[in-house]
C-alpha positions in Angstrom: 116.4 -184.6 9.8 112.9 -185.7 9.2 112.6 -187.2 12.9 114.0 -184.3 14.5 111.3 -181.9 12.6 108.5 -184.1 13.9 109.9 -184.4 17.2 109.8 -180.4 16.9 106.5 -180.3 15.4 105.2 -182.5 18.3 106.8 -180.7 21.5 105.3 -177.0 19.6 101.5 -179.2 19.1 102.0 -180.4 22.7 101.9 -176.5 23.8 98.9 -175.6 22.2 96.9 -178.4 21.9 93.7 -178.5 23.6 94.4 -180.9 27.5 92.7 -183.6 28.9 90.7 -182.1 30.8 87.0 -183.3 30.2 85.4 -180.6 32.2 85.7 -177.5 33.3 87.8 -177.2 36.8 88.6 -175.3 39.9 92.7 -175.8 41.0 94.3 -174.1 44.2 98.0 -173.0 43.6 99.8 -173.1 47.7 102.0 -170.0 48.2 105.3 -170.4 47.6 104.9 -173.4 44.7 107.5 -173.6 42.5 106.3 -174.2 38.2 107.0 -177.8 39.3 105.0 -178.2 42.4 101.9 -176.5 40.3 102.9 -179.0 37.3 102.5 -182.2 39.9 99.3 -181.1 41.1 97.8 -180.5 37.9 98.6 -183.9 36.4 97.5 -185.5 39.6 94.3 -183.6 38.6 93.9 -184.8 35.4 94.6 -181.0 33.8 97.9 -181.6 32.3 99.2 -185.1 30.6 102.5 -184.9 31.7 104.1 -182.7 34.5 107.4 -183.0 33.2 106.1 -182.4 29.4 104.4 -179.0 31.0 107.4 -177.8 32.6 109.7 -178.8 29.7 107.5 -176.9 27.3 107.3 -173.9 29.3 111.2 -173.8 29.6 111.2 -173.8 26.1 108.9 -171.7 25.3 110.6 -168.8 27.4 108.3 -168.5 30.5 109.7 -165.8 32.7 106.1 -164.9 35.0 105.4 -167.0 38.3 102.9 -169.1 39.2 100.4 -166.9 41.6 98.7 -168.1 44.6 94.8 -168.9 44.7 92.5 -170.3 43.6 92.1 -170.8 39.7 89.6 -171.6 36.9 90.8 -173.9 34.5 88.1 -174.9 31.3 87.5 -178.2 29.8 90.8 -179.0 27.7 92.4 -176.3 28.4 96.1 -176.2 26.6 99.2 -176.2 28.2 99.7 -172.5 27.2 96.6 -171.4 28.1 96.5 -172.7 31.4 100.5 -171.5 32.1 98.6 -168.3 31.1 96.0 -168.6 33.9 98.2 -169.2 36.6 100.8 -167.0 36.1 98.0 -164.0 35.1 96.6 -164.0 38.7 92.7 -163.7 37.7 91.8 -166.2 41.0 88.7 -166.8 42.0 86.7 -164.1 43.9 84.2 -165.9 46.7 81.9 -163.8 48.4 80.5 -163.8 51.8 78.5 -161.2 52.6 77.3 -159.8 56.6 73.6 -157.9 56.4 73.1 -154.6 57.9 72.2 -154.8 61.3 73.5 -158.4 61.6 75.0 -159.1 65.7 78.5 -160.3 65.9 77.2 -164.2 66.8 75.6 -164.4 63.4 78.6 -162.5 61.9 80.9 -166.0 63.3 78.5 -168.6 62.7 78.4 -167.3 59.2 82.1 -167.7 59.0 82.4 -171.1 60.7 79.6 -172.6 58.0 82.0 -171.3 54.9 83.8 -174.9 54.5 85.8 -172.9 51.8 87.4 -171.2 54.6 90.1 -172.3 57.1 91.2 -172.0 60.9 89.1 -170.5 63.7 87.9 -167.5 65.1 86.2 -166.1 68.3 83.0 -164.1 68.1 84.5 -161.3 67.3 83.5 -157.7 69.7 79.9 -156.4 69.0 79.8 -153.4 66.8 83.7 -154.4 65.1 82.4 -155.5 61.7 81.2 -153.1 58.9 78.6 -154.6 57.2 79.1 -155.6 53.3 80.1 -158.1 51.1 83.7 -159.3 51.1 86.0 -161.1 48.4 87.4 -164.2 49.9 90.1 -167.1 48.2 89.0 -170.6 48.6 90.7 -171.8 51.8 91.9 -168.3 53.0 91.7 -167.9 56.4 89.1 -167.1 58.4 91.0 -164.8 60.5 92.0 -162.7 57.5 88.6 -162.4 56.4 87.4 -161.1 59.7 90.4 -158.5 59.6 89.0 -156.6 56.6 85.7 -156.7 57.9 87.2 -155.4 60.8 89.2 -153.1 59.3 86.5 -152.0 56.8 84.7 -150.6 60.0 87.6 -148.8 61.7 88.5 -147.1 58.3 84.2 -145.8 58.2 84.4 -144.6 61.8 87.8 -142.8 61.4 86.4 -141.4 57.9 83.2 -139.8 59.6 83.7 -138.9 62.6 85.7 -135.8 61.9 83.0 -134.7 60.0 79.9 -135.5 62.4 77.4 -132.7 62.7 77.2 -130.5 66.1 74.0 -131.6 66.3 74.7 -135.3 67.5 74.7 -136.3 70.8 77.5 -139.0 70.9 80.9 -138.1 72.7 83.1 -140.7 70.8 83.6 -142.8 67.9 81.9 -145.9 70.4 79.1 -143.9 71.3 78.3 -143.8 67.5 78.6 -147.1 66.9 76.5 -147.9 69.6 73.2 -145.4 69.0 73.9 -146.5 65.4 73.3 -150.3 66.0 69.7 -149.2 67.6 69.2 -147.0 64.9 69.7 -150.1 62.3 67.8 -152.2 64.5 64.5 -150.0 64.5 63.9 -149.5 61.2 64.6 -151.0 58.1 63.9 -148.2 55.9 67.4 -146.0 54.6 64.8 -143.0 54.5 64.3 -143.2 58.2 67.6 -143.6 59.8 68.4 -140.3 60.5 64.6 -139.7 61.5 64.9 -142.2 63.7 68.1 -141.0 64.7 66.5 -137.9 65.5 64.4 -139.3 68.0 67.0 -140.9 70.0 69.1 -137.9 70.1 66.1 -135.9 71.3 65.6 -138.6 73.6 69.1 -138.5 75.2 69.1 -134.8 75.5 65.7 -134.6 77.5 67.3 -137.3 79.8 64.2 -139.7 78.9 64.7 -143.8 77.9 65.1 -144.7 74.9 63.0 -147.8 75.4 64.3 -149.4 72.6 62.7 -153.2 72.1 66.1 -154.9 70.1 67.9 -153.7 73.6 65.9 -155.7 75.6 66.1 -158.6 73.1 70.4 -158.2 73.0 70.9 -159.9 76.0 68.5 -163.0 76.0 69.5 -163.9 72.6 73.2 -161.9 71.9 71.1 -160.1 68.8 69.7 -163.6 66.8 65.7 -163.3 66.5 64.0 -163.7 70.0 60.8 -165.2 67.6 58.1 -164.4 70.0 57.0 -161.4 72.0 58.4 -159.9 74.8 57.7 -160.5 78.1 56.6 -158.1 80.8 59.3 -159.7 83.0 61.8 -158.7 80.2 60.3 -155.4 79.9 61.8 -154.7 83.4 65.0 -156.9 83.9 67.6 -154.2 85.0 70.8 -154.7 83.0 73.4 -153.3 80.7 71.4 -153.2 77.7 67.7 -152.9 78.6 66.7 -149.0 77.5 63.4 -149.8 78.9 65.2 -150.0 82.7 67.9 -147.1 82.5 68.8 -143.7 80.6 71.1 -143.1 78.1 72.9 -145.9 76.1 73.3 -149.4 77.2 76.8 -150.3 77.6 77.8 -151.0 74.4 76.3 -152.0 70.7 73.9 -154.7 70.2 74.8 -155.3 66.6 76.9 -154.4 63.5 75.6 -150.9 61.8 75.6 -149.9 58.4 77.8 -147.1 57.1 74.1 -145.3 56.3 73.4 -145.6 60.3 76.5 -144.4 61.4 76.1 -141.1 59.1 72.4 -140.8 60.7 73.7 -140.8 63.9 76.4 -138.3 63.4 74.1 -135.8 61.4 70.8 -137.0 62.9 67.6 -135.6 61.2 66.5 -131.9 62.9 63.2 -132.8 64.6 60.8 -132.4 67.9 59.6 -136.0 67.5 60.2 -137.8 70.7 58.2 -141.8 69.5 57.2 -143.4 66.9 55.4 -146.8 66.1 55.0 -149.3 63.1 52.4 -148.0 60.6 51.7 -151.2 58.8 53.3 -150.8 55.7 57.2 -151.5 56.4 58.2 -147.8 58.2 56.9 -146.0 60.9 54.8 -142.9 61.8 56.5 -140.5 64.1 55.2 -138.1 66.9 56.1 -134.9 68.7 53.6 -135.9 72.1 52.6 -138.8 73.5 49.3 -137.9 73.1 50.0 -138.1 69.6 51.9 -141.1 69.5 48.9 -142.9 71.7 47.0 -142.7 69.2 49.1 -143.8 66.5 49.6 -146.3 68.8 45.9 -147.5 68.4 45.9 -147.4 64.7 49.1 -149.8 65.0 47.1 -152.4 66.6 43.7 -151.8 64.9 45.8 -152.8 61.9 47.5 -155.8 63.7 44.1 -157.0 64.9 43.3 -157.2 61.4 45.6 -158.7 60.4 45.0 -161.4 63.2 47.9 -160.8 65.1 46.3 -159.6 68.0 
C-alpha cells in the first residue's frame, strides 16, 4: 500500500513540478497535432522529460481542451501543467511587421521576403493594394496570408470612405483616390497638411493645370525606393505614364501605398485658392495662391538651402 501511495505521490509531483527546461523557450505547435505529436516535440526540445509521462499525466488529470496552433512561449522549468496550460490556452506569439505610410509596393515585398520567420513566396504585390500599418504575424505563417490582410485592410478603408467623400473632391472612383492620395503622402510628411496639400491638387485638376508632382517623376526610374540624388532635366521631361511634369491630370495609376489620413484628405480636401507650394525649411511647406507668390517663396527655399550648403 505504501508503494502504491508513493507511486501516486510521484505521478501527482511529476504534474506540477517545475521541467527541465534551463531557459526560457519559443515552441511552434503544426495544425492539426494531436497532444501526442506536441508531447514528442517538446521532449525532443528538452521542455518535457518524458513525452509519454506528459501525455499519461494529462489523461489522468482530466484534460479535455486541445492543443492550439502557433507559436508558444514556454519559461525556464516550466511544469507539465503549466505548459499543457499554455498550449491548450492559445496566447501565441504575436510578431509584428509593420509597412510605413507612403511606402511603394517593392519595399512593401522586399520587406516580406527579409522576415525569415515567414514562409512561401509572393509577387510584388499591385501599387496602391496595401493599407499601411502594422500587422500581427505567427512565426512561420505565410507570407501570402500576411499580404492578404494588408490587402484586405485597404479594401475595407476604401469601401468605408468612399460613401462618405465630400462633393468637394475631384476623384471619380475609389482608384482615383487611391491614386491622388499616394501623391498627397508622397509630398508631405506632415498629418496637418494632407488635406492642404490635397487642396492644391484638387484645384490643380479642376483648372486643367499639371500637377508637377516630383515623387511622379521619381516612380518610374526607381518603382517608388529613394532616387538619392536630384533630378535630372532629362527626367523633368521624359513623357510617360507617371511623369505630372509631362501630362494633365493623374498618372496612370498610384506610385505608392497611402495612409488612411491621405485617403480622407483626398476625399474631403482642405477648401482653398492655393494652387503651389514649396519646402520652407523646417519639415512642411508654405503654400501660395499666385505664382508670383510662390516665386518668391521659391527664393526663400533656396536662400535657406544655400545656407545650409546644399546649393
Amino acid at each position: 500500500m505504501l508503494l502504491l501511495v508513493i507511486i501516486a505521490g510521484n505521478f501527482v509531483y511529476g504534474w506540477t513540478a517545475p521541467g527541465p527546461l534551463e531557459r526560457e523557450t519559443s515552441i511552434v505547435i503544426k495544425s492539426g497535432s494531436s497532444i501526442t505529436s506536441a508531447a514528442e516535440l517538446l521532449e525532443k526540445e528538452g521542455v518535457v522529460k518524458s513525452a509519454d509521462a506528459f501525455v499519461n499525466r494529462a489523461k489522468i488529470f482530466g484534460v479535455t481542451s486541445t492543443i492550439k496552433a502557433g507559436e508558444f512561449i514556454i519559461p525556464a522549468r516550466a511544469s507539465n501543467a503549466a505548459i499543457l496550460d499554455i498550449l491548450t490556452g492559445g496566447k501565441t506569439v504575436q510578431r509584428m511587421v509593420t509597412i510605413p505610410e507612403g511606402w511603394p509596393s517593392i519595399m512593401v515585398y522586399e520587406r516580406l521576403m527579409a522576415n525569415e520567420q515567414l514562409s512561401g513566396e509572393v509577387t510584388v504585390p499591385d501599387e496602391g493594394s496595401v493599407l499601411p500599418d502594422s500587422y500581427a504575424f505567427e512565426r512561420n505563417e505565410s507570407r501570402a496570408a500576411v499580404l492578404k490582410r494588408m490587402q484586405d485592410a485597404m479594401s475595407k478603408t476604401i469601401d468605408e470612405l468612399w460613401p462618405n467623400r465630400s462633393t468637394t473632391t475631384v476623384v471619380k472612383s475609389p482608384e482615383e483616390a487611391v491614386t491622388l492620395a499616394s501623391i498627397v503622402e508622397k509630398e508631405t510628411a506632415l498629418k496637418s497638411e494632407l488635406r492642404m496639400v490635397a487642396g492644391v491638387y484638387s484645384n490643380r485638376i479642376r483648372q486643367g493645370m499639371m500637377l508637377q508632382a516630383d515623387p511622379t517623376i521619381i516612380y518610374p526610374i526607381t518603382k517608388g525606393k529613394p532616387l538619392g540624388r536630384r533630378i535630372r532635366q532629362s527626367e523633368i521631361a521624359d513623357v510617360n505614364d507617371y511623369n505630372t511634369y509631362a501630362m494633365v491630370g493623374l498618372p496612370k495609376g498610384p506610385i505608392a501605398n497611402p495612409s488612411r489620413a491621405a485617403i480622407e484628405a483626398v476625399l474631403n480636401p482642405q477648401e482653398t485658392k492655393s494652387l503651389f507650394f514649396v519646402a520652407d525649411g523646417k519639415g512642411g511647406h508654405v503654400f501660395a495662391d499666385t505664382l508670383q507668390e510662390h516665386n518668391a517663396n521659391v527664393e526663400k527655399w533656396y536662400a535657406i538651402r544655400r545656407q545650409r550648403g546644399e546649393m
